[in-house]
N, C-alpha and C positions, 0 to 999 in steps of 0.2 A: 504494500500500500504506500503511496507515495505521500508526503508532506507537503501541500500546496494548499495555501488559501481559497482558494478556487478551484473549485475540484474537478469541473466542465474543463478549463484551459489547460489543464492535463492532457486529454482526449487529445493526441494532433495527428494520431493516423488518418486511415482512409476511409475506415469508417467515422469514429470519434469524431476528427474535423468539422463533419458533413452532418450532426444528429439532427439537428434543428431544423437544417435546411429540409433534410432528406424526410422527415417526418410531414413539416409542413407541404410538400411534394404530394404524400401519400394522401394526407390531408382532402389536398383540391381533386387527385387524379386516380382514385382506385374505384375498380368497375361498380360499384352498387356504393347508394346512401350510408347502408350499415357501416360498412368499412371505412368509408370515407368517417363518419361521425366518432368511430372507435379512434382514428389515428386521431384527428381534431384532437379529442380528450385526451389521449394519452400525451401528445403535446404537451394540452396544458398542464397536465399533471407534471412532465416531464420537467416545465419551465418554472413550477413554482417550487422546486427542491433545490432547498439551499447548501446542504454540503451531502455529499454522498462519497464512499472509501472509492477509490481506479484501483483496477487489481491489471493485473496481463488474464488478458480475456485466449481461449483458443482460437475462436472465431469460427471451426468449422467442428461443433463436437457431435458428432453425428454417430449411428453405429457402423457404419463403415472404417470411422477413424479410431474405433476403440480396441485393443487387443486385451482380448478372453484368455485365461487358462479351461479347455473345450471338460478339463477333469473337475477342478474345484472354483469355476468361475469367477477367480480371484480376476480383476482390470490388473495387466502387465504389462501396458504400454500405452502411450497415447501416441498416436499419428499425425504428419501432416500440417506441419504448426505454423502455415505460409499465410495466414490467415491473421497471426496474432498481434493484437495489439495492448494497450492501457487504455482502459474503458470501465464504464461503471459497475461495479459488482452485478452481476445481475442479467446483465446485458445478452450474455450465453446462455440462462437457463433455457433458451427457446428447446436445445438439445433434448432437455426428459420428455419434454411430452412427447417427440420425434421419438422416442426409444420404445412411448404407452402405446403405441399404436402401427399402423401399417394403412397404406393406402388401398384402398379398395377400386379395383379397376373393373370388377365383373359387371357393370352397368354401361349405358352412355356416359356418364359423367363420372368423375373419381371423386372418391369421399373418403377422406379420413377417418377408420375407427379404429376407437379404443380399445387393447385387447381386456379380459375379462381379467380383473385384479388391479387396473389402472389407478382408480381412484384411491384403493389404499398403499399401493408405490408408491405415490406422490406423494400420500398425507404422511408415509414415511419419510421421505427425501424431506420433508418440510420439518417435519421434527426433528431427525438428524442434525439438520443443517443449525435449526435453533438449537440446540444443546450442545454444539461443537462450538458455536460462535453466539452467547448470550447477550449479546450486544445487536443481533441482526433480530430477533425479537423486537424492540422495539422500531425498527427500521422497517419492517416486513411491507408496508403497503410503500414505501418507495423499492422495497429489491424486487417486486410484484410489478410494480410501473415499467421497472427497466425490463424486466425480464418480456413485460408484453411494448417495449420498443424493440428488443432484440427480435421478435418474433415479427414485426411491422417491416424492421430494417431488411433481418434475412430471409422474408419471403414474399415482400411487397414489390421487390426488384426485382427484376427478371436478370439472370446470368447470363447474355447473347456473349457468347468469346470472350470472356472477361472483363467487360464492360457492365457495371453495375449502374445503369441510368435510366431504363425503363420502365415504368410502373407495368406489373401483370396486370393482365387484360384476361376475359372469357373466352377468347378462340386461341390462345397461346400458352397459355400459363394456366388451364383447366387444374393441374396437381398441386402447383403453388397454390391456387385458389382453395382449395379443398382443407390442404392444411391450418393454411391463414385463417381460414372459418371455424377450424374443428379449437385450434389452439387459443385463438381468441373469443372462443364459444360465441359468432357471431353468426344467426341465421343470416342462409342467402335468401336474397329479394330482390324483387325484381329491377333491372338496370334503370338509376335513375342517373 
């Protein structure tokens, strides 16, 4: 955790740099009202936190990047760390829910679900978390905030070639769509 009065001008990577901007972005230009109203709020929520800890975020913690022991499923390595930067605590959890579930393609549209036991992983990972660190207890609805920016930042963008400047749309980004709704528990509605 770094020592800086300001704890935003920390943030100068590629993400960090860009939250405000890239939020407000999401804000004007994601396919449906709901989405768009969820970024709006998390915005402001995001703008009115006055100090929050920067840790080095992974940026890509997915389960493709995580390495298993296949015998005592002990985590024996993390992968892939081109992604990392100093960012708000938080910022990453988009990753567990990506872990609660699997996308579901057997329809026309893809939809994210949860697998069965989801809700009490997570209510686990949240207790863990507060009893490792009794100080992020009281923090919980800002590491919450960040965690559903993290989720706005890494899947409101569309990945074209490594350009991250695109907002996802309905005819391109149908699977980004699916998650960004399941994760931010935002129904789809109709395109306003």
């Amino acid at each position: 955790m770094l020592d800086d009065s300001s704890w935003l001008a920390q943030c100068t990577g590629k993400v960090g740099a860009n939250i405000e901007r890239k939020l407000g972005k999401l804000s004007r230009e994601l396919p449906d009202s709901a989405l768009r109203k969820r970024a709006k709020k998390t915005l402001e929520y995001f703008m009115a936190i006055e100090d929050h800890p920067v840790v080095l975020n992974h940026g890509d913690l997915i389960p493709t990047n995580i390495l298993v022991d296949e015998e005592t499923w002990e985590i024996t390595g993390i992968i892939d760390w081109a992604e990392a930067e100093w960012l708000p605590f938080g910022l990453c959890l988009y990753g567990l829910d990506h872990l609660l579930g699997f996308l579901d393609r057997s329809s026309s549209t893809a939809v994210f679900r949860y697998r069965e036991g989801a809700d009490l992983l997570r209510e686990t990972f949240w207790r863990k978390l507060t009893r490792k660190s009794p100080h992020m207890e009281a923090r919980m609805k800002d590491v919450t905030v960040m965690r559903d920016v993290g989720v706005l930042l890494w899947l409101g963008y569309a990945w074209d070639e490594g350009k991250i400047d695109r907002v996802v749309n309905e005819v391109d980004d149908m699977e980004e769509l699916a998650r960004l709704r399941a994760f931010l528990d935002v129904q789809d509605c109709a395109l306003a």
